[in-house]
C-alpha positions in Angstrom: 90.6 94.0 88.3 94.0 96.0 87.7 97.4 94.5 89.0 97.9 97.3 91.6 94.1 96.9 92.9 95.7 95.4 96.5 96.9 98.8 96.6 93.7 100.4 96.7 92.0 101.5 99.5 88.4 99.6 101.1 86.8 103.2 100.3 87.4 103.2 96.3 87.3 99.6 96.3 83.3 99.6 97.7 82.8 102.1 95.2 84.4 100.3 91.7 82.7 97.2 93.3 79.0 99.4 92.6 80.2 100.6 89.4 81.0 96.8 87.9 77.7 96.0 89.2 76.4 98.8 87.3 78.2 98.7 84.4 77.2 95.0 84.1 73.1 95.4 84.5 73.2 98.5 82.4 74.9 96.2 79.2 72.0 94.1 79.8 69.8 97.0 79.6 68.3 96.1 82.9 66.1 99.2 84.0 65.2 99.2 87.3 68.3 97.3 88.5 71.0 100.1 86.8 68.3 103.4 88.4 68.8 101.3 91.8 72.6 100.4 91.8 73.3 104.0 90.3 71.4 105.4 93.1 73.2 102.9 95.6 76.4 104.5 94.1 75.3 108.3 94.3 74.7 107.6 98.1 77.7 105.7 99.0 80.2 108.5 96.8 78.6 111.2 98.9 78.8 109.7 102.2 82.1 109.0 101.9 82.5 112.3 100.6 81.2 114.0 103.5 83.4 111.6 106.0 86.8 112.6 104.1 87.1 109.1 102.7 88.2 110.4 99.6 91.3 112.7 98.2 90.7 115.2 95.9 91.7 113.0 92.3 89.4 110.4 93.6 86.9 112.8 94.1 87.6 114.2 90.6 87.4 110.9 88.9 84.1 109.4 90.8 82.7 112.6 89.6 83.3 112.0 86.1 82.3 108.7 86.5 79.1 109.6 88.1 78.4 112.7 85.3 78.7 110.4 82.7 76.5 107.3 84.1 74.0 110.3 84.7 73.6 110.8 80.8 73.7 106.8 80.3 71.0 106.7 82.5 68.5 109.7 81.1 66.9 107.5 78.7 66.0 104.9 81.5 64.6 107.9 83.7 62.6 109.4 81.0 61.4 106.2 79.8 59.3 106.1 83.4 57.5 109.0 82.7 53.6 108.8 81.6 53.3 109.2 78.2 51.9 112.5 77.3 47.9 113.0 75.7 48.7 115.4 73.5 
């Protein structure tokens, strides 16, 4: 937690609580628990999207944020698949 996180609104807050959540089970390489919170946080960042809950840099950086957890992720995701016969 940063100095100035008082500051922050309930919106961003709910969203870097997810993300420490997710940044913690995905250290401890925890599968199904990082696919589920990152999902949590996908669905959360674009309802509150869609209600205006955000400005535009916060937007910008929960983007980024989300981009980048997406390539973290792949592995996890492909990892599910069947392996292949041939």
């Amino acid at each position: 937690m940063g100095v100035f996180d008082f500051l922050k609104g309930s919106t961003d807050k709910r969203l870097d609580e997810i993300l420490e959540r997710l940044k913690l089970t995905y250290s401890n390489n925890y599968k199904d628990d990082s696919l589920r919170i990152y999902k949590e946080f996908n669905d959360a960042f674009d309802i509150m999207k869609r209600n205006g809950k955000l400005n535009d840099k916060q937007i910008a950086h929960y983007t980024e944020v989300q981009a980048d957890y997406e390539k973290k992720l792949a592995h996890f995701q492909n990892s599910n698949k069947a392996p292949s016969m041939y």
